[in-house]
N, C-alpha and C positions, 0 to 999 in steps of 0.2 A: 783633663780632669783636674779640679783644683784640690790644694789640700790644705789650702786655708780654711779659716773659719767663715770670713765672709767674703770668698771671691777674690783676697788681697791681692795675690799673687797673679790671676787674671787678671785685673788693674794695672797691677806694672806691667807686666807681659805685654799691654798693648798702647801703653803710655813709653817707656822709656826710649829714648835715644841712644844711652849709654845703656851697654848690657853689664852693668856692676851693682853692686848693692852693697849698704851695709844690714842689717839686723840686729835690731837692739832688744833681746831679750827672744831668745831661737824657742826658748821651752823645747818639746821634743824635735828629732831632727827631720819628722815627714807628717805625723797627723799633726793638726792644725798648724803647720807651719807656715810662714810665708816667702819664704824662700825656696824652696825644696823646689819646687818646679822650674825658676828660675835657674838654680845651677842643671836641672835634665834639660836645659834649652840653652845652655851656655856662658851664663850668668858669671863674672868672676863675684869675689867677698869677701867679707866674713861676718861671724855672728859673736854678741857678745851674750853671753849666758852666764847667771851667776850662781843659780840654783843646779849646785853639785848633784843632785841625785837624776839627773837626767843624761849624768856622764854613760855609764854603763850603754844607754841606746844612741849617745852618738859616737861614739868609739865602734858598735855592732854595725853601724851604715852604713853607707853607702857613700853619703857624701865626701866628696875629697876637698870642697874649700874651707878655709882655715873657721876654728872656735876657738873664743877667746874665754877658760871662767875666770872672770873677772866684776870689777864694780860698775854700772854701766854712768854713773855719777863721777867716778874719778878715773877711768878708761884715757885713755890719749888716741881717740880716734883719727886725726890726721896724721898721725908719725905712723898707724898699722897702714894703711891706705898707701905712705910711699912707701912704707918697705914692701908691701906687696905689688909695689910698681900699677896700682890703679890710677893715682891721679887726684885730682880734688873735686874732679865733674862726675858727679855717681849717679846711675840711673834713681835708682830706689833705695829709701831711707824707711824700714819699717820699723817705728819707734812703739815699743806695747811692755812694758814694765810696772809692777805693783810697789804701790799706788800710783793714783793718775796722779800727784805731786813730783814724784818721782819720775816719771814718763816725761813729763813735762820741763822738769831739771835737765834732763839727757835731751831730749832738742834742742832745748837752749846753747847748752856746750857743745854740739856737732855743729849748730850753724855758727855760731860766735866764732868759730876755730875756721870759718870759712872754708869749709865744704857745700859745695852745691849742688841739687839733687832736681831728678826731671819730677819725681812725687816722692810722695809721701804719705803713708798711713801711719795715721797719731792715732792712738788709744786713749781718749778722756775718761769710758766708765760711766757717763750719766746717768746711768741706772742707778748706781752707789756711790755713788760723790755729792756734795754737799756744795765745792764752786764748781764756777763752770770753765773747766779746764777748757774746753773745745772753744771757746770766744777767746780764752786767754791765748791760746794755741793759735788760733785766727787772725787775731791782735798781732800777734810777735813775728807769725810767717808775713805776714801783709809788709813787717814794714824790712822785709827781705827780699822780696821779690814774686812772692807767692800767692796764689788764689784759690779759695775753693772752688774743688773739682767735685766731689761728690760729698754732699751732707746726710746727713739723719744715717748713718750708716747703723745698722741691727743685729741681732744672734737673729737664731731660730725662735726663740723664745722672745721676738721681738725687744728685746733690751737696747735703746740706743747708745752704742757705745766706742762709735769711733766718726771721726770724720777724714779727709783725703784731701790732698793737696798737688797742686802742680803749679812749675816755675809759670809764673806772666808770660812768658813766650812762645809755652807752647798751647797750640789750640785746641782750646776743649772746654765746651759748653758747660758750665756748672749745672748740676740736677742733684734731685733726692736720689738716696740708694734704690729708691723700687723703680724710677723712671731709668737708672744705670741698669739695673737686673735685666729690666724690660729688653732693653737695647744689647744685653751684653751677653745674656745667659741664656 
């Protein structure tokens, strides 16, 4: 059962090599997360959350990989990665922070810092955004090693607002989200 919003978490589950992750922006510790399921399947982490009032419910959970509240713009993402003895090869980087500006800030500084990830779900917001983050996001992973993996990705409310990524090397068909659902869900 997923507890993502769109499937995220299924995505990496069947994409990653590395069972690690970071999470940029956890919001709660199990509805709409994209994590949560990952660490019930083994996952090591951690998540970077800035917005304090969601302390109280992850403190009450369940989870035991580390949270960071912190900036996810001025964070030192690869100094937490070795102190927590993962490494610099991370399964899943799910990057989803307000605004898509700032979403997009924070991928820039994880990959620049040279971490490398089997995917990744980037949050543009195209529904309410005015550039288009998701080409920018496109543009930047491309000249890293990266390809889209799944486009037009949607809510419920059909909103498109995220696209997906995976390293050149590993194999996997690019498609739209409903031809992913089709195959996946």
């Amino acid at each position: 059962m997923t507890n993502s919003q769109a499937h995220q978490d299924l995505f990496a589950l069947k994409t990653c090599i590395n069972k690690s992750y970071i999470e940029v922006g956890g919001n709660r510790p199990k509805k709409w997360n994209n994590t949560f399921l990952l660490e019930e399947n083994g996952f090591t982490g951690y998540t970077i959350e800035n917005a304090t009032k969601w302390q109280d419910k992850w403190y009450k959970s369940t989870r035991t990989n580390q949270i960071f509240w912190d900036n996810a713009l001025t964070f030192d993402y690869k100094k937490a990665l070795l102190e927590s003895n993962i490494g610099l090869n991370v399964g899943y980087l799910s990057c989803d922070i307000d605004p898509a500006a700032n979403t997009f800030q924070a991928l820039k500084k994880i990959i620049r810092s040279g971490i490398n990830f089997d995917c990744i779900t980037f949050e543009d917001d195209r529904y309410n955004e005015n550039e288009p983050y998701d080409l920018y996001a496109t543009n930047f992973l491309k000249s890293y090693g990266y390809k889209v993996a799944v486009s037009d990705v949607y809510t419920e409310s059909n909103n498109l607002f995220e696209t997906w990524f995976v390293k050149e090397h590993i194999d996997f068909n690019s498609c739209t989200y409903t031809e992913w659902i089709k195959e996946n869900i």
